[in-house]
N, C-alpha and C positions, 0 to 999 in steps of 0.2 A: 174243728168247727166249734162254734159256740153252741153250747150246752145249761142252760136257764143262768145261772150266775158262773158260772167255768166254763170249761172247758172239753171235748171229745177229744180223742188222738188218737191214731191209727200208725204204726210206725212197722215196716212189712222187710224181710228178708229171704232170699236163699244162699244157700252153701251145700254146693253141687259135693264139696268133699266129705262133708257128713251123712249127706244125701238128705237133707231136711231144707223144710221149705219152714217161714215161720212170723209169725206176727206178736209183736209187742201192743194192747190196747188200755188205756183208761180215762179216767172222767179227771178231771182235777178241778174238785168243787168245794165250797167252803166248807163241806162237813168232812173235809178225807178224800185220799187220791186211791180209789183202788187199782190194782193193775192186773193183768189176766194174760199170760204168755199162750198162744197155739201153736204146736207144732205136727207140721205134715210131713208122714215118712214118704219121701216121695219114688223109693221101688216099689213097696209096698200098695203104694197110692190110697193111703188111709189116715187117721188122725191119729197120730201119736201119743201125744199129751196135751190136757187144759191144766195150765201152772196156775196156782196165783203166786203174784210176784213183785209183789212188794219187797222180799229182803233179799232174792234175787236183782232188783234195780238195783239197790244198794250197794251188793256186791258188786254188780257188774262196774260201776260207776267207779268204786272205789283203786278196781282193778285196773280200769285204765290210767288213773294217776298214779299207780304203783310202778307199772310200762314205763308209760312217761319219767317216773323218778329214777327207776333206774336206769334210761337211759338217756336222759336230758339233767341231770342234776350233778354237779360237780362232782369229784371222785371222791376228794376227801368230809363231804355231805355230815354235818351233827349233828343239827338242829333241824327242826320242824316247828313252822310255825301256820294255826289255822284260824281264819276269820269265819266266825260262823260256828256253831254249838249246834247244832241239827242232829236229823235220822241221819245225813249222809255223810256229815261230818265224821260218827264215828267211824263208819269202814275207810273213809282218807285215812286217819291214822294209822287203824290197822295193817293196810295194805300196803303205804308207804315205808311204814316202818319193816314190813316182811320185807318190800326190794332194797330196801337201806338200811341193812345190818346194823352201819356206823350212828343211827339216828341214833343219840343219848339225851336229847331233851324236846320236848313238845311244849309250845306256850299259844296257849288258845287264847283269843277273847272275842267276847259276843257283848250287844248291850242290855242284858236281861243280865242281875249277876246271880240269881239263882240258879238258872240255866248255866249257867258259866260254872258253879262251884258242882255240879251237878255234873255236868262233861269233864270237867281237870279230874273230879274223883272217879266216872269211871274207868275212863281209856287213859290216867295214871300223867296228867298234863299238869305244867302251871299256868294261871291264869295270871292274864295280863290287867294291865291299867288301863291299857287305852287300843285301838289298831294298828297303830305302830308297834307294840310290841312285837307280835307273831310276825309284822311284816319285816322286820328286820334281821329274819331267820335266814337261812341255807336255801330252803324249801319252804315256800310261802304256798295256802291252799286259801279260795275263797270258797267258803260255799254258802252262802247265806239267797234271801231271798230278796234281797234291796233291789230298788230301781237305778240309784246314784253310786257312783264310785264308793268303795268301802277301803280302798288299798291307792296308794298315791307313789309313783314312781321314785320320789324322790328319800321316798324312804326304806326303801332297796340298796340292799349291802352288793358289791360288787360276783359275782358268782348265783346270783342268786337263781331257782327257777321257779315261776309264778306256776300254778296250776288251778286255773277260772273255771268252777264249775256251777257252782249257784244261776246264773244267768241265761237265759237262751230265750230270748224276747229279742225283736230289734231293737227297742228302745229302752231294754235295760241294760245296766249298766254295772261291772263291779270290780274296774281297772279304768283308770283314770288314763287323760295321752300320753302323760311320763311315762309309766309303764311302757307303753306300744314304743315312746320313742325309743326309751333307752334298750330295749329290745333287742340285740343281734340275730336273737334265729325268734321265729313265731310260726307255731304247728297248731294246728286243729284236728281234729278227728277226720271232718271232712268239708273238703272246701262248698260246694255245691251245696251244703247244707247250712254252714257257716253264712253263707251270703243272704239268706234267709232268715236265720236265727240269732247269729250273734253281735249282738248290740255293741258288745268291747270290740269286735271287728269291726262291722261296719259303718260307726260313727267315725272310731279315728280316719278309713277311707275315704270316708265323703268330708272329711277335714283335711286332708295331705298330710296324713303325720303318718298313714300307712299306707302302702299301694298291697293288692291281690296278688299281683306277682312274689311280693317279698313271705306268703305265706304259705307254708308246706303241714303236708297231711303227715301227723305221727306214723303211718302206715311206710313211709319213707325213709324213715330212722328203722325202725322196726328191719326191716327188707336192706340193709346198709347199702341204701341209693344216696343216702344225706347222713352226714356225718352229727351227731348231736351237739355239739359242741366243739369250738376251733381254741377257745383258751379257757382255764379255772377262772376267770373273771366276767368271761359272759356272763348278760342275762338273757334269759330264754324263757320264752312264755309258752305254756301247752294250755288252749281255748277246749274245751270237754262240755260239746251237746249232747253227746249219748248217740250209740247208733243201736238198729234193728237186729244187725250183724251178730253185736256183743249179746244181744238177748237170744239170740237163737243158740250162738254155742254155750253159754253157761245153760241155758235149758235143757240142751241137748247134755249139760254136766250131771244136772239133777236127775233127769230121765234115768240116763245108766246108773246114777247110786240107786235110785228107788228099785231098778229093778233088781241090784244086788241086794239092799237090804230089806226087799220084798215089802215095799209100805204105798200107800198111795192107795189107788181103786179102780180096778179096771171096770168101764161103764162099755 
């Protein structure tokens, strides 16, 4: 809901096999996005934990294109390439590079080039000239915060796989229709929420350059119902809104370190 100049969010889960129930909540206002994880032990019937979790999102977010990389992204995978220099920028690298051994070169570019010489120095990247560069990678990542395409299909190396995370507006935008067209597999996190949120979805849709049928939940691959790929020349798109889901088990990650390494504060 709207909230003076941003925004309110409310994003709720259970997972009956950790036995926690849980909520992801923040404002996303022009002074800073706080975030605040609750979790309910639900044998207990009591509250667990209040996170903050802002480097939790991050991780969690980063985690699922790491999923995704390893099992949507060519075998013989080298390159990484990332549009966008952000907070969440840096855990794609990170986390990609954990599920992709083979990754030996990272080329960023964003168009601030302070910020750009700033991220290649600390997650160890080269910076590009222009968005084509990183797009012409193994593994392309958007994560920026643009309304308009930032990545253009046509400058997509054969094999490639996109992973769109910046975006979750209908009306924005940060994969142009090349992309969707040349597309062989396209996964999202979750379709029922995709139909809602994702703008690189649901424009090419209501253009015919994509139908709803032609799109599958990562959860699919994950569970080998769907195969990730049929040949090293696909391209394959993974669309990453973020679920509730993802916030409750990495919460439930942090929960049992804290209590191993005895820190936090029981109220």
């Amino acid at each position: 809901m709207r909230a003076g100049d941003g925004v309110f969010a409310v994003m709720s889960a259970v997972d009956n096999e950790l036995g926690l129930a849980g909520l992801k909540s923040y404002t996303w206002l022009p002074g800073g996005t706080p975030f605040v994880v609750l979790l309910f032990d639900m044998e207990k019937a009591e509250l667990a934990a209040v996170i903050e979790a802002d480097k939790m999102g991050q991780l969690r977010t980063g985690a699922a294109s790491g999923v995704a990389a390893k099992l949507l992204a060519k075998p013989d995978a080298q390159t990484l390439g990332v549009i966008g220099c952000g907070w969440q920028a840096e855990s794609q690298v990170a986390c990609i590079r954990e599920a992709l051994p083979g990754i030996e070169q990272v080329v960023a570019y964003c168009r601030t080039e302070k910020s750009l010489r700033a991220f290649c120095k600390k997650v160890g990247a080269e910076p590009g000239e222009s968005h084509r560069d990183p797009a012409e990678q193994d593994v392309v990542v958007t994560v920026t915060t643009s309304k308009d395409p930032v990545l253009r299909g046509e400058w997509l190396q054969p094999g490639a796989l996109v992973c769109a995370v910046g975006a979750n507006e209908p009306r924005a935008r940060e994969l142009d229709n090349v992309v969707l067209d040349r597309a062989v597999l396209v996964c999202c996190d979750s379709i029922e929420q995709a139909r809602l949120e994702s703008g690189d979805l649901i424009e090419p849709v209501e253009r015919g350059v994509l139908d709803w049928l032609e799109v599958h939940e990562l959860q699919e691959v994950v569970a080998g119902e769907l195969p990730g790929r049929s040949s090293p020349d696909d391209i394959v798109v993974f669309k990453s809104n973020g679920l509730a889901a993802w916030d409750v088990a990495i919460g439930a990650v942090a929960l049992e370190l804290a209590g191993k390494k005895k820190v936090g504060r029981r109220i």
